[in-house]
N, C-alpha and C positions, 0 to 999 in steps of 0.2 A: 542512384543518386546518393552522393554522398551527405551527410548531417555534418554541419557545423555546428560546434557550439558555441553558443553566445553567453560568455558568460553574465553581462546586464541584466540580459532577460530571464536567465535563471534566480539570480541574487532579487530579482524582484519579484518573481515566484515566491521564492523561497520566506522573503520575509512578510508577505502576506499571510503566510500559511499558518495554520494552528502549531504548537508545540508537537501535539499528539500527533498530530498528520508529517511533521518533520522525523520525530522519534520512527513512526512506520518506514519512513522512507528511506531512512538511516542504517536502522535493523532490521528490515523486514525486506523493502524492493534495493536492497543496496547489489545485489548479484548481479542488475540488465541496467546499475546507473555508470555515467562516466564516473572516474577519477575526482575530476575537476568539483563536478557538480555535488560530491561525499565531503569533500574538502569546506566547500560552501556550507554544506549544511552542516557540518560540524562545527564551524566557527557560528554559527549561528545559533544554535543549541546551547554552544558554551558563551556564547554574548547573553542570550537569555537566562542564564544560569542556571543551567542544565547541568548535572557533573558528569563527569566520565564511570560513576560508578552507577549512577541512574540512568542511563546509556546501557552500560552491562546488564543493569538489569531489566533495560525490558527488552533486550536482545532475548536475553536469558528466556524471560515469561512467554516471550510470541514463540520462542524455539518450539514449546512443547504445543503451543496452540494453533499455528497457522500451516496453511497447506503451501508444498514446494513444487513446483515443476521439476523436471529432471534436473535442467539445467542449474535447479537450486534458486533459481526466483520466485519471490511472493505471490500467491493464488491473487490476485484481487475480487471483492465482493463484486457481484453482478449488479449489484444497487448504489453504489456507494464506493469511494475512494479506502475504506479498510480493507486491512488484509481478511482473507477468509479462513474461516476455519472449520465450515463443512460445504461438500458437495453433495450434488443427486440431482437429481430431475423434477423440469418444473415444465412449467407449460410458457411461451412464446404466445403472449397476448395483440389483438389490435385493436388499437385505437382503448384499451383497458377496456373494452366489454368482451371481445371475443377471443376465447384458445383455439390457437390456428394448427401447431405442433411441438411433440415435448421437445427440448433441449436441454443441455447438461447445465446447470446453475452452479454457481458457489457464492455462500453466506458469510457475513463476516458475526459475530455474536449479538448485532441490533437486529442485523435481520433474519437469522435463523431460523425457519418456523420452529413449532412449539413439539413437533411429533417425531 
């Protein structure tokens, strides 16, 4: 099946979304986005008054922090729309009282355990 993209319903994504959550998307999941939809968020960042040099930097900052697939896209957090910046093993709850079996996790800095 091929994806269309719509551009409407991205540009209304897009300006819903946090600064911070556009910046991740920008610099961080920009390797698995279309074209089209970098283009969006970039005029949008700079409609917010975002500069191109606060852009670079927090390309820069995630570089050193956030985990890559091969492919070179952003790990995302197992809890949460941030990028992650560690992995390991956690346990696959149900219903949040029971551990059923481990799986591979990834954290982004809020939800990190502590160990």
């Amino acid at each position: 099946m091929v994806m269309h993209f719509d551009a409407n319903r991205v540009l209304v994504n897009i300006r819903k979304a946090a600064t911070d959550d556009l910046l991740d998307r920008f610099a961080v999941y920009d390797a698995g986005m279309e074209p089209e939809a970098l283009g969006l968020i970039e005029k949008e960042l700079h409609d917010r008054g975002v500069t191109a040099a606060q852009i670079a930097d927090h390309r820069a900052r995630m570089e050193n922090q956030v985990l890559r697939r091969a492919d070179g896209t952003g790990v995302k957090c197992s809890f949460c729309r941030r990028p992650a910046v560690r992995q390991g093993w956690g346990w696959h709850w149900v219903w949040g009282k029971l551990p059923l079996f481990p799986r591979p996790l990834a954290w982004c800095a809020q939800h990190a355990p502590s160990s």
